[in-house]
C-alpha positions in Angstrom: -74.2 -6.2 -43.5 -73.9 -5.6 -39.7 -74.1 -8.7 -37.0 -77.4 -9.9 -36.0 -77.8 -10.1 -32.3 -80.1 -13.6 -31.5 -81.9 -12.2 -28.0 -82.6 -15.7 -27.2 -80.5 -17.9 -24.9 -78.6 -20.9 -27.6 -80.8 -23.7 -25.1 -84.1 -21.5 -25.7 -83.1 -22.1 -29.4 -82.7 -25.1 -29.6 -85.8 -26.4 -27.2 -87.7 -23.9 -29.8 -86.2 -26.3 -32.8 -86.9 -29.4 -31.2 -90.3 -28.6 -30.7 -90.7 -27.7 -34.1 -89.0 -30.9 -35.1 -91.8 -32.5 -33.6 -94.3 -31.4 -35.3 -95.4 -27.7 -33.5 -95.4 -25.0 -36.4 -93.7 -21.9 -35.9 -96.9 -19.8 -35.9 -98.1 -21.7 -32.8 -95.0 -21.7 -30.8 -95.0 -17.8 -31.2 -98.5 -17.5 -29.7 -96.9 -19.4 -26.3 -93.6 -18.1 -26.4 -93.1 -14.3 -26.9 -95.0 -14.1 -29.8 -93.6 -10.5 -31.0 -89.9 -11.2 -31.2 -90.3 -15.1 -32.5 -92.7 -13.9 -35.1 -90.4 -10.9 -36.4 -87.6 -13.2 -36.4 -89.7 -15.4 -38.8 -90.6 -12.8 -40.9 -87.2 -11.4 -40.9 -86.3 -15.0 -42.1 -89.1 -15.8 -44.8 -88.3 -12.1 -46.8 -84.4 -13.2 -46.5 -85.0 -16.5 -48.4 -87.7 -14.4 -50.7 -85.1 -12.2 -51.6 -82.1 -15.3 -52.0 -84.8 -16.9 -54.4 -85.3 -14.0 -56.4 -81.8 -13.4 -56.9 -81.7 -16.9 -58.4 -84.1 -16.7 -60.9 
């Protein structure tokens, strides 16, 4: 698998994880902040841990 290149800055990141830490959901953070890229990187995650459960089971 090829490397994945993150086009957010590692402080955007982690202000993104702290917010969600607090309590903001994912969904709502990608309607304020560049809705487009966070959600696909969402997606992108959700089908990877689909596809990690299904290999489990």
């Amino acid at each position: 698998m090829g490397k994945h290149h993150n086009p957010y800055a590692p402080e955007f990141r982690a202000q993104m994880v702290e917010l969600v830490k607090a309590g903001r959901s994912p969904e709502e953070l990608a309607r304020e902040f560049e809705p487009t890229v966070w959600r696909d990187n969402l997606d992108e995650r959700r089908a990877t841990n689909k596809m990690r459960m299904s290999r489990r089971g």
